[in-house]
C-alpha positions as CSV (number, residue, x, y, z in Angstrom):
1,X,92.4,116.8,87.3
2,X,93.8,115.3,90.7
3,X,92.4,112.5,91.9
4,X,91.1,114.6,95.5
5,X,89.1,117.2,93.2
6,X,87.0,114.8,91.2
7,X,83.8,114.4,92.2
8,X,81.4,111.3,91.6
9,X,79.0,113.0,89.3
10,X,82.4,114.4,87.1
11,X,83.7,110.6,87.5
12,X,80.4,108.8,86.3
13,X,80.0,111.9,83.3
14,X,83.9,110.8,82.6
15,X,82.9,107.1,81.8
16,X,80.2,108.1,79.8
17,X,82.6,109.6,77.6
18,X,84.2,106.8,76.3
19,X,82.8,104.7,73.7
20,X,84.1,101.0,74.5
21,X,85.7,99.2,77.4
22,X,89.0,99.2,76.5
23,X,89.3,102.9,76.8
24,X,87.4,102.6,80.1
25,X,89.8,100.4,81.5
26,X,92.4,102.8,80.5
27,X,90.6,105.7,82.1
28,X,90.5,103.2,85.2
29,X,94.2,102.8,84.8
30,X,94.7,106.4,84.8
31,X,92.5,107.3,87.7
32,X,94.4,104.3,89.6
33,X,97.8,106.4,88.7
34,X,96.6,108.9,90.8
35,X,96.2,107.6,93.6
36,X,97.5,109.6,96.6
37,X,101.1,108.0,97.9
38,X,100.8,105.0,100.7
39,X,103.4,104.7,102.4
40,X,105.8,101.2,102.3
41,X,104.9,100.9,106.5
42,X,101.4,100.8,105.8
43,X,101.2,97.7,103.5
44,X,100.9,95.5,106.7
45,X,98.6,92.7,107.7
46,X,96.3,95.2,109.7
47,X,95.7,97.5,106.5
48,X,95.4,94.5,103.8
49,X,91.6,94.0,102.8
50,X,90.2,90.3,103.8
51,X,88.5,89.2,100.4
52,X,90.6,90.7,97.7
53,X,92.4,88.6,95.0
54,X,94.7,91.4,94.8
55,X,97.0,92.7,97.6
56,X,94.9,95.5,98.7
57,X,96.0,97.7,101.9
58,X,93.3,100.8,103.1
59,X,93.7,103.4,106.2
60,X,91.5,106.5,107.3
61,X,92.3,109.0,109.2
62,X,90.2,111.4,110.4
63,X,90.1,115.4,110.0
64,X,89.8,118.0,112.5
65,X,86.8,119.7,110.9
66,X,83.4,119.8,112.5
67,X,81.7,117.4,111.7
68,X,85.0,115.2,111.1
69,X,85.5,113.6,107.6
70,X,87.0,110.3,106.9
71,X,90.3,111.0,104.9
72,X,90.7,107.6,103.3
73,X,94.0,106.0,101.4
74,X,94.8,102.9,100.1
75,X,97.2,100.8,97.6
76,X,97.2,97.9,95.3
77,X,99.7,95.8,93.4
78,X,97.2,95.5,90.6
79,X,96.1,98.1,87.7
80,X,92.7,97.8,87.9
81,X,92.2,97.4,91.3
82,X,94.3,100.4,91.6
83,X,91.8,102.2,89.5
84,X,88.5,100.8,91.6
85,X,90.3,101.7,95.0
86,X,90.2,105.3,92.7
87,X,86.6,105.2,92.3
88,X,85.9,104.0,96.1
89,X,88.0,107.1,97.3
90,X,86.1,109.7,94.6
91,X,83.0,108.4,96.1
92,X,84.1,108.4,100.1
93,X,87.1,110.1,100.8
94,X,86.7,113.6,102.5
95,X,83.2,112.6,103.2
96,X,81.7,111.9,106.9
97,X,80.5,109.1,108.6
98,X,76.9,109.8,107.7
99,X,77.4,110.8,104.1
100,X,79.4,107.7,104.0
101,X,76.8,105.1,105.0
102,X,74.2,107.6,102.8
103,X,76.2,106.6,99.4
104,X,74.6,104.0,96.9
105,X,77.2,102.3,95.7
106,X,75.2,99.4,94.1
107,X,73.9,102.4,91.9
108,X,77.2,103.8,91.2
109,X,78.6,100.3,90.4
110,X,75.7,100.0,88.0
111,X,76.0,103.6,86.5
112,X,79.5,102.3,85.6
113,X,78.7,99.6,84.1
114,X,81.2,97.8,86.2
115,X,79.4,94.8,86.9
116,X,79.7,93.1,83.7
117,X,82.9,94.4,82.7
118,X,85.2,92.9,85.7
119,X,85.8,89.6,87.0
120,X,83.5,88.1,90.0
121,X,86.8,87.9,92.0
122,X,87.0,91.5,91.1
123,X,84.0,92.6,92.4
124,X,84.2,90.5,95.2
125,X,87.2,92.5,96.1
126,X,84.8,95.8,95.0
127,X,82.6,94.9,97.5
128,X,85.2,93.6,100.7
129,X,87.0,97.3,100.0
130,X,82.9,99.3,100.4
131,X,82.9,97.2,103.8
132,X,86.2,98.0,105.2
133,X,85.2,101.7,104.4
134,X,81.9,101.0,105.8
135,X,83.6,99.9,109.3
136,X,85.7,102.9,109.3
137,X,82.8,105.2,109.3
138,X,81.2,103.2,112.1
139,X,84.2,103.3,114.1
């Protein structure tokens, strides 16, 4: 299933699937495989993410519909990260600004189980993406 068409619920019924980390971690891999293309121009200074171990570079545009949605892409240079900027975009990409600030991510964070299965520095950098995304739906 593409990346775009998942939805959280789908995403969150996905992980309970598996029965151990390691294939979770594979599933995140996967999910991070399908990330939309980001284009070489974009991986600048003004697109990186402050607070992220990893190089981590994000951009939203926003669509024409009424009310507008924030369209929201991003890259890594890391596997797993590539598969939690995955889980950010299920979660707020397409969505608009006030379903955005609506979302609980400490919930869906939680429901994944992601908090003890990835590094601090990882959520750390979790956490610094949910806030750039935050700031584009204020914006």
């Amino acid at each position: 299933m593409p990346l775009g068409e998942l939805t959280t619920e789908e995403l969150l019924e996905n992980f309970d699937l598996f029965e151990d980390w390691e294939e979770r971690y594979r599933y995140l891999i996967d999910l991070g495989r399908k990330l939309p293309a980001f284009p070489e121009s974009a991986k600048n200074d003004t697109n990186k993410v402050d607070g992220c171990i990893s190089q981590v570079w994000m951009t939203a545009d926003v669509s024409e519909e009424t009310p507008p949605r924030i369209i929201l892409t991003a890259d890594s240079d890391a596997h797993i990260v590539k598969g939690l900027i995955a889980v950010l975009l299920v979660v707020y990409s397409h969505k608009t600004a006030a379903e955005v600030r609506a979302v609980d991510i400490n919930a869906v964070f939680e429901q994944l189980e992601l908090g003890s299965h990835i590094s601090v520095n990882r959520r750390n950098g979790f956490y610094a993406m949910v806030e750039r995304i935050k700031q584009f739906a204020a914006a």
